[in-house]
C-alpha positions in Angstrom: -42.0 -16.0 -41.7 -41.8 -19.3 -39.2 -42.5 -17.6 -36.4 -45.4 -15.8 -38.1 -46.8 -18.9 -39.3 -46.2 -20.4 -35.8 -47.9 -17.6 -33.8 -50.7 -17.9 -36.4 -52.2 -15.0 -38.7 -53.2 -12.6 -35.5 -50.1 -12.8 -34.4 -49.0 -9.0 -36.4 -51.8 -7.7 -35.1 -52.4 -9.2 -31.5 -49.1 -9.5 -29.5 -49.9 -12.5 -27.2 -50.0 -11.4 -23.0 -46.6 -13.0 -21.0 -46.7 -14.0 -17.4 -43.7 -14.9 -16.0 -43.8 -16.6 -12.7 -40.6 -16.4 -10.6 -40.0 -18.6 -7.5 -37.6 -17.8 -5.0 -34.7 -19.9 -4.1 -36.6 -23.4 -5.6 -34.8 -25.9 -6.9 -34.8 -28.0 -9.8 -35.6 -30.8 -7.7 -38.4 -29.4 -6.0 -41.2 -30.9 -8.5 -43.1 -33.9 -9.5 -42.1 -33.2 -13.4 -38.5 -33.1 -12.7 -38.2 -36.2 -10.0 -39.3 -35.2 -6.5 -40.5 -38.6 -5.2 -43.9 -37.1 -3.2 -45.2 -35.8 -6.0 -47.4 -33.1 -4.2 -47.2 -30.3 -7.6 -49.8 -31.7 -9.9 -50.7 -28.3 -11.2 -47.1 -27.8 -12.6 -46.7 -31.5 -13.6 -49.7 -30.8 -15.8 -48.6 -27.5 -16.8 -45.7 -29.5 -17.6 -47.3 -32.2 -19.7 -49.3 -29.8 -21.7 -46.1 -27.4 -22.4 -42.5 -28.0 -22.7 -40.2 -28.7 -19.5 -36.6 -27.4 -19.9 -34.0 -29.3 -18.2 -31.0 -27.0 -18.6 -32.4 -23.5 -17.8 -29.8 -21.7 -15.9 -30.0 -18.2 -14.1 -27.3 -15.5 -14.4 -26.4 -15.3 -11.3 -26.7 -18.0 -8.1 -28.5 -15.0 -5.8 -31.7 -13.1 -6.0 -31.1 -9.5 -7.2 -28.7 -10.6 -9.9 -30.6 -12.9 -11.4 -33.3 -10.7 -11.5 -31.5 -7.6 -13.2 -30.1 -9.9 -15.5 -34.0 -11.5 -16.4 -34.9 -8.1 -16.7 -32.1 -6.7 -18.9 -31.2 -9.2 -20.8 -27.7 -8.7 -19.6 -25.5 -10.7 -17.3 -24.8 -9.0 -13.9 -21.3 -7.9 -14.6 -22.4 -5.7 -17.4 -25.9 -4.1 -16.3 -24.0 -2.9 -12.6 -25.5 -5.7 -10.1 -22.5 -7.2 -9.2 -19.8 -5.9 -6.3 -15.7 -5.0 -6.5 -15.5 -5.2 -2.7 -14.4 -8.7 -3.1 -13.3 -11.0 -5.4 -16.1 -13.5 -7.0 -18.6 -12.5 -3.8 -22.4 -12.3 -4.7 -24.0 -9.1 -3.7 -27.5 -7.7 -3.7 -29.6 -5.3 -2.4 -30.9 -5.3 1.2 -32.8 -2.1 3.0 -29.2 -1.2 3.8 -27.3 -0.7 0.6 -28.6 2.2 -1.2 -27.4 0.7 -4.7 -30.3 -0.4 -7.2 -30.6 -0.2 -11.2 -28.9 2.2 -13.0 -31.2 4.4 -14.9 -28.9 3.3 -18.2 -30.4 0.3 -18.4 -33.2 -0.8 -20.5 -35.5 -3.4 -18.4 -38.4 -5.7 -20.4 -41.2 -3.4 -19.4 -39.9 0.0 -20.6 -39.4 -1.9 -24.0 -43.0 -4.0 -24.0 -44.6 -0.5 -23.5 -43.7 0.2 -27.0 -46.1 -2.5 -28.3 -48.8 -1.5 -26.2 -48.6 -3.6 -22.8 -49.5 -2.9 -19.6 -47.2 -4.0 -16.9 -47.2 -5.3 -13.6 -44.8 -6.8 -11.3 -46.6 -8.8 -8.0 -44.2 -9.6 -5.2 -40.4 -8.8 -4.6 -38.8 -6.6 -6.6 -35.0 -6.6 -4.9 -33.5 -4.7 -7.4 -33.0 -1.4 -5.2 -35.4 0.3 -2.9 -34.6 4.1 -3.2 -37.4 6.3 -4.8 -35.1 6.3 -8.4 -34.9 2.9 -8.2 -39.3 1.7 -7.9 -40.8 -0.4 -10.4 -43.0 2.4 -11.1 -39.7 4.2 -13.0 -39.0 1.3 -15.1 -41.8 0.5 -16.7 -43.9 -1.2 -14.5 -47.4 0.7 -14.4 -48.2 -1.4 -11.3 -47.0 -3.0 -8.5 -47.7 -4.8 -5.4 -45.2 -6.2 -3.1 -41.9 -5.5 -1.3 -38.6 -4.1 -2.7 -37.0 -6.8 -0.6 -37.2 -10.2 1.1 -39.2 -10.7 4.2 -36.5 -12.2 5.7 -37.0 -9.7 9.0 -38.3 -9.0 11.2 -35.8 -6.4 12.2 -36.4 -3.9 15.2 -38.9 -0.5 14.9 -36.0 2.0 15.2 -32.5 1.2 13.4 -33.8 -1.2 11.4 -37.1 -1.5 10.6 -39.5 -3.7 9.1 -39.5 -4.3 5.2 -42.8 -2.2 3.4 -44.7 -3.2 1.1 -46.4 -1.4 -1.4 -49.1 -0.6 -3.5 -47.8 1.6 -6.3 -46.3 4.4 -5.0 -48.2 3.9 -1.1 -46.6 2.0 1.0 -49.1 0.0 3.0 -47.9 -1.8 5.6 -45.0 -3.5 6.6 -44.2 -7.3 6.9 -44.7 -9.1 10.0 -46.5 -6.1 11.3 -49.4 -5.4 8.9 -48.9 -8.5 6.9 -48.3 -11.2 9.0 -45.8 -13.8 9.0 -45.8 -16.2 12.5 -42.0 -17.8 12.3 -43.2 -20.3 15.5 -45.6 -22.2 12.7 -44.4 -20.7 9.4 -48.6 -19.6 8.8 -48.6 -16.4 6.2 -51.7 -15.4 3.9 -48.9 -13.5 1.6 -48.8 -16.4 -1.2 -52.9 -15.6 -1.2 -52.9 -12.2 -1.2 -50.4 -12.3 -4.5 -52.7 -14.7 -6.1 -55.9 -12.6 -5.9 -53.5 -9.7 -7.6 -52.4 -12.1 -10.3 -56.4 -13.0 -10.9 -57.7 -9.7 -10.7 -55.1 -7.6 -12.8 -55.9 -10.2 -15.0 -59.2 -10.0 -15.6 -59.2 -6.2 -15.4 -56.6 -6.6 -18.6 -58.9 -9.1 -20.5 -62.1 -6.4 -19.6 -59.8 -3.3 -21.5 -58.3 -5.8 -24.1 -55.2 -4.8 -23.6 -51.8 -6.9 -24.1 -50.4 -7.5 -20.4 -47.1 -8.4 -19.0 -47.7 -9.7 -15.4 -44.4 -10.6 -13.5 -45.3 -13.0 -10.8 -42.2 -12.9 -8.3 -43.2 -14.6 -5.0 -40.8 -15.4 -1.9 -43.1 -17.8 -0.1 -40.1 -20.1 -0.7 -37.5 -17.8 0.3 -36.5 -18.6 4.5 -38.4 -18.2 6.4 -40.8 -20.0 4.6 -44.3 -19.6 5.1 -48.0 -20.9 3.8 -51.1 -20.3 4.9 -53.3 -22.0 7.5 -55.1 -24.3 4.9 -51.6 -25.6 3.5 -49.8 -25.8 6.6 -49.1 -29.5 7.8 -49.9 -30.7 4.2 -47.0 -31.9 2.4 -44.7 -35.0 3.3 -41.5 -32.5 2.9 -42.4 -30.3 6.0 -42.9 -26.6 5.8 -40.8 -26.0 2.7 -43.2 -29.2 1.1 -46.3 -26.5 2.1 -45.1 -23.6 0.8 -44.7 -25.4 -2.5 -48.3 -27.2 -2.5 -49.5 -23.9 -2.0 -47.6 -22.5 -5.1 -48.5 -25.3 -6.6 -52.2 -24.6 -6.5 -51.9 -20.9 -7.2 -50.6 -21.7 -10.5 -53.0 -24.1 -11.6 -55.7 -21.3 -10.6 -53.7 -18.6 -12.4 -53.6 -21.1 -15.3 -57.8 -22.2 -15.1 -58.5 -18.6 -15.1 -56.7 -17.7 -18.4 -58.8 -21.0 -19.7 -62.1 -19.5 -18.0 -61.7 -16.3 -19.6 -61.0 -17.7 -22.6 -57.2 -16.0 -23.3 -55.0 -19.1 -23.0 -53.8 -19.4 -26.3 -53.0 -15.9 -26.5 -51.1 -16.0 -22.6 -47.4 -17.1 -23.2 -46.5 -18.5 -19.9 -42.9 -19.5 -17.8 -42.4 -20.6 -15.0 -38.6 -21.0 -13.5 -37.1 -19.7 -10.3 -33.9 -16.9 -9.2 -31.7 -19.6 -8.3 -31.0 -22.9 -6.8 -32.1 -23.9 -3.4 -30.7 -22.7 -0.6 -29.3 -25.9 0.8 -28.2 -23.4 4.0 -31.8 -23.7 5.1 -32.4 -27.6 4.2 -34.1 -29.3 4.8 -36.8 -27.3 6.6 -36.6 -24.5 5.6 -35.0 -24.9 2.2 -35.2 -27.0 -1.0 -34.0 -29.7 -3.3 -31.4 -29.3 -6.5 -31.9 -32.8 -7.5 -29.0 -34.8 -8.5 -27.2 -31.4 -8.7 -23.8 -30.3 -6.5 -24.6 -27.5 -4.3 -26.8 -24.7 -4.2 -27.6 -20.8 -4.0 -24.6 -18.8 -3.6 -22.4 -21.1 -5.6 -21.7 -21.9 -9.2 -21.8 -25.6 -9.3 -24.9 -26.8 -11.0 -27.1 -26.8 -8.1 -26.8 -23.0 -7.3 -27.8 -22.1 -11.3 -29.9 -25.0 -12.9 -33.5 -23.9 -12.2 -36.9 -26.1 -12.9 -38.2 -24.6 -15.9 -41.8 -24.9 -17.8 -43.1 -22.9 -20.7 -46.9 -23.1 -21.3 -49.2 -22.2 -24.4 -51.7 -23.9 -25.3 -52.2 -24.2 -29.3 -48.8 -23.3 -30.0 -46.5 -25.5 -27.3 -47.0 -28.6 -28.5 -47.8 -31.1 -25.7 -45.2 -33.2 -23.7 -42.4 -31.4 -25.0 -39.1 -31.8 -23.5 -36.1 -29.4 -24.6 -32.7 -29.9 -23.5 -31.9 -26.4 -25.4 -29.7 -24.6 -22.6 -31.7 -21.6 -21.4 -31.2 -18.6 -19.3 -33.2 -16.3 -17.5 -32.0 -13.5 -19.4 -33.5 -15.4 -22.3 -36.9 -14.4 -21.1 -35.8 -10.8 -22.1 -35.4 -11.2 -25.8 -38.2 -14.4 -26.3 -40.3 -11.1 -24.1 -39.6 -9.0 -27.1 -39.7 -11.0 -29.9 -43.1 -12.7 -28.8 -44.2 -8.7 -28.7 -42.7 -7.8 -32.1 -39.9 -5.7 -30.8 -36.1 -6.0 -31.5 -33.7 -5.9 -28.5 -31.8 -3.1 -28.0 -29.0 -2.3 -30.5 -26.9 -0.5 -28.5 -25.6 -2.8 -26.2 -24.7 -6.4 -25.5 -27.4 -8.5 -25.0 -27.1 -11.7 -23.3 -30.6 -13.3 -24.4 -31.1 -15.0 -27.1 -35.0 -16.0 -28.5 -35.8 -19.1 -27.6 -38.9 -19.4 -29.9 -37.3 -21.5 -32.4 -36.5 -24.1 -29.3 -40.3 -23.3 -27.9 -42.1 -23.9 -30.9 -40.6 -26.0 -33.3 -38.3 -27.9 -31.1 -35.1 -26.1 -32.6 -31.7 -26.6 -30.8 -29.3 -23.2 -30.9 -26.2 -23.7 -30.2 -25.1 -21.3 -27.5 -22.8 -20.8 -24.2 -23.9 -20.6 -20.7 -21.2 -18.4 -18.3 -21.4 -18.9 -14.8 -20.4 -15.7 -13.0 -20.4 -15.3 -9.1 -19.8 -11.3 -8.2 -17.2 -9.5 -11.0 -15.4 -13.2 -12.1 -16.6 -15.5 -14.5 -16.6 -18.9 -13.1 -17.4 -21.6 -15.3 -18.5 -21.8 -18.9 -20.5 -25.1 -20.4 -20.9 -25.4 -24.5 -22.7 -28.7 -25.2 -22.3 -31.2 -22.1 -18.7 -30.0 -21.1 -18.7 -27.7 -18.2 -15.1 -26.0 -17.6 -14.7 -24.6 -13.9 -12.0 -21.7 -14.2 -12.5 -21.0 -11.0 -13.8 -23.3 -7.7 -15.1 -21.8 -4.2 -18.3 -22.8 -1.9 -18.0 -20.5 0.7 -15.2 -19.5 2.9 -13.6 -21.3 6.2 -14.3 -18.0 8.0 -18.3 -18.9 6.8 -17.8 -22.4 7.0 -16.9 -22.9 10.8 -19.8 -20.8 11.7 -21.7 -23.2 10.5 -22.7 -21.6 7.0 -22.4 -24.5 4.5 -23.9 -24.0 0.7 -22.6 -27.7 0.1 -24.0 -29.4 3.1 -23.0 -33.6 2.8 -21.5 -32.8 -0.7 -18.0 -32.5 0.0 -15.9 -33.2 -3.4 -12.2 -33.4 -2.8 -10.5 -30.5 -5.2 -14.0 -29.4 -6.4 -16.0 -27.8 -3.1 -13.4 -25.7 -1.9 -13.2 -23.1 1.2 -10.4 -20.7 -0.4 -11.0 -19.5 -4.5 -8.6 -21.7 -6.2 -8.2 -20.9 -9.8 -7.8 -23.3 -12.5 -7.6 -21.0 -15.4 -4.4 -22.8 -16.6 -5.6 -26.8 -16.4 -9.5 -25.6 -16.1 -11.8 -28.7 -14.4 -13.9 -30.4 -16.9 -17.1 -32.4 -16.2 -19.2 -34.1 -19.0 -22.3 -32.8 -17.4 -24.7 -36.0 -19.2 -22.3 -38.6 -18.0 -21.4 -36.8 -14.3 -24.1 -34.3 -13.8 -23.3 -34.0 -10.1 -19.9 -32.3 -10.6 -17.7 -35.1 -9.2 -15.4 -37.0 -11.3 -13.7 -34.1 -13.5 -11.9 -35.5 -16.9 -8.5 -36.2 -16.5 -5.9 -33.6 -18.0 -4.0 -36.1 -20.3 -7.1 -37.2 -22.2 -8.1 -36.7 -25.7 -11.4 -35.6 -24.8 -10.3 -33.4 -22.5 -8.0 -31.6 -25.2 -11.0 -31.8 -27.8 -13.1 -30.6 -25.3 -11.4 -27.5 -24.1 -10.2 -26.6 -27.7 -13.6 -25.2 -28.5 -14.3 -24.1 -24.8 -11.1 -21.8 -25.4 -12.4 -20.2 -28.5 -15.7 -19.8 -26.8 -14.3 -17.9 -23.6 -11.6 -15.9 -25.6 -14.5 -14.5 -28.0 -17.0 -13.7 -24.9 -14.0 -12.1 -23.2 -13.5 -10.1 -26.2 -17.3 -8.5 -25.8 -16.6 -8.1 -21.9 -17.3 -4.5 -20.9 -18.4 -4.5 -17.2 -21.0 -1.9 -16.2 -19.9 0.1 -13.0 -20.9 -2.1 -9.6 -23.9 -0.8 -8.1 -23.6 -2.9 -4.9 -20.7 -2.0 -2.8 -21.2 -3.0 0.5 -19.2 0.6 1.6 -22.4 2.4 -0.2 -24.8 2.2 3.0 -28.4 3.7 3.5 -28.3 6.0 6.6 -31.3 4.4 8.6 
């Protein structure tokens, strides 16, 4: 009755559209609203100012096609599949290569909205599986534009070729072939082209009066990072700085049009991003986690804390800040309940509605689990984060020159070989230390008080733990 009351009396009758708008490898430190000294994102800042900014919104996963499964199940990675056993606590995903994707037992947010009427669309990188069993089109989506993968190429014509993109079921071009991307200036009309989708499925949804989910997942962010001509040279941060003006502005159009055509109070909007910067490609090429240790790949705070905004006016109240802990896979089940569905009752969902923390400012009391690949990491309940296990990247990686920690060394925390701690876990207080570097000491009372209820938290997830079969296995190769 609340939430009725909150939604307002159409709300039984007129589910309210949802755009979710997925960035690709942003940090949380990568806006005005959340600290970035330039201050070149006024269009979020204001999104920001007339929603609610989240400061502990997590992903599922500190890599792209996790997270994504996961935001699109409801389920952590370990459960729906997206995860690999060809190595302990290794990330895995899904490049042209791998011929894994999502298994046709899961249940993703578009199958389910289709029950209360919408019409789908995902715009942008999909990345969970390019096989014909595994398109957008089979799981719910009634449209799509965009890639099944990064543009991270270009690869050669023969063995390896060029990523696709599509429209539908066509594919239409390939990327840096038919859609251009220069890597000499980093100049790409891509984050354009996307926006002009986003606008005109839009108003074509309006026109029919027809509920919409639209699932805005953009890479211009993603190296090697791109913008176009007019936001090239820009920003004060470089190329990565351009690529996020130009964001920047495509979401305050996106946002001017719902207010143009008059659906804004009825458009339930998020924005949040797959993971944390990928401080590999910093600074040019990559982008900031704020105060946070780390980045993508990894499990400290910086690879999983993502900027977060949720937007709708007449029901958001203005200015609000929530320090509710959120995760992607949260979008799932506020998705369903903002459509008047249930989640699905025959398996664990991950999720939890965060309505209650949207609209009336509600804290819920709830875990977040840090998994990297098939182990569970970490686990924070309140401001006590307890690292089970600790690993950046290997020495192998590491004297290559691959570094997900770059000028963040932390004796005993950062470390090359996956040391476990599942005995005498680490503990930060994450408001006092949110950088991950002085852990509580073992003897202390706090530290017994804290891990106490940690324990009990970790011993009653465990006891729901049934991991769906890995659908990444590195042995599983496409033949090209």
């Amino acid at each position: 009755l609340c939430l009725c009351w909150a939604l307002g009396p159409a709300a039984a009758s007129a589910p309210p559209n949802i755009l979710l708008l997925l960035m690709d490898d942003m940090g949380w430190g990568d806006l005005g609203a959340f600290g970035e000294p330039s201050k070149e994102t006024p269009n979020l800042d204001q999104m920001a100012s007339e929603g609610m900014l989240f400061l502990d919104f997590y992903t599922a996963n500190p890599l792209c096609s996790p997270s994504r499964a996961a935001l699109l199940t409801g389920r952590l990675p370990v459960r729906n599949g997206f995860y690999t056993t060809n190595g302990h606590a290794r990330n895995a995903y899904t490049p042209q290569d791998i011929v894994g994707g999502i298994p046709d037992s899961e249940l993703l947010l578009p199958e389910l909205l289709k029950k209360a009427g919408y019409v789908n669309k995902i715009i942008g990188k999909w990345h969970l599986g390019h096989r014909p069993q595994f398109h957008p089109l089979k799981h719910g989506f009634d449209e799509w534009f965009g890639s099944p993968n990064c543009h991270f190429g270009p690869f050669d014509n023969t063995a390896l070729p060029n990523i696709p993109v599509y429209r539908d079921w066509e594919m239409i071009g390939r990327y840096y072939e038919d859609f251009k991307i220069d890597l000499k200036t980093g100049e790409a009309n891509l984050t354009q082209i996307y926006l002009q989708e986003a606008l005109d499925f839009i108003s074509k949804q309006q026109t029919s009066q027809q509920p919409f989910f639209l699932y805005w997942a953009i890479d211009a962010t993603h190296a090697p990072v791109y913008a176009s001509k007019h936001f090239l040279g820009t920003s004060q941060r470089g190329l990565y700085g351009d690529a996020v003006q130009e964001i920047d502005d495509s979401v305050g159009k996106i946002l001017k049009h719902l207010q143009k055509l008059g659906i804004s109070e009825n458009t339930f909007v998020f924005f949040t991003s797959d993971n944390g910067a990928a401080l590999i490609s910093a600074p040019k090429q990559g982008g900031s986690n704020g105060p946070f240790l780390c980045g993508k790949q990894t499990t400290f705070e910086g690879g999983m804390r993502e900027p977060a905004i949720a937007w709708w006016p007449g029901h958001i109240p203005a200015g609000g800040v929530s320090h509710q802990l959120g995760n992607v896979m949260d979008l799932f089940s506020t998705s369903l309940s903002l459509a008047g569905l249930q989640p699905p009752g025959d398996r664990q969902i991950d999720g939890i509605d965060l309505l209650p923390a949207v609209l009336q400012g509600k804290l819920i009391d709830r875990p977040i689990f840090y998994y990297r690949g098939n182990e569970m990491m970490a686990v924070r309940v309140g401001l006590y984060k307890a690292h089970y296990w600790t690993w950046s990247n290997s020495w192998e990686e590491y004297s290559k020159g691959i570094d997900f920690c770059p000028g963040q060394n932390v004796s005993g925390v950062t470390t090359h070989t996956q040391e476990e701690h599942t005995t005498l876990p680490l503990l930060f207080h994450l408001g006092r230390d949110p950088g991950e570097k002085y852990p509580l000491s073992f003897a202390s009372d706090e530290y017994q008080r804290a891990m106490e209820r940690i324990s009990a938290v970790v011993q009653q997830h465990k006891a729901t733990m049934v991991p769906g079969e890995p659908q990444l296995n590195v042995c599983d190769r496409a033949v090209m």
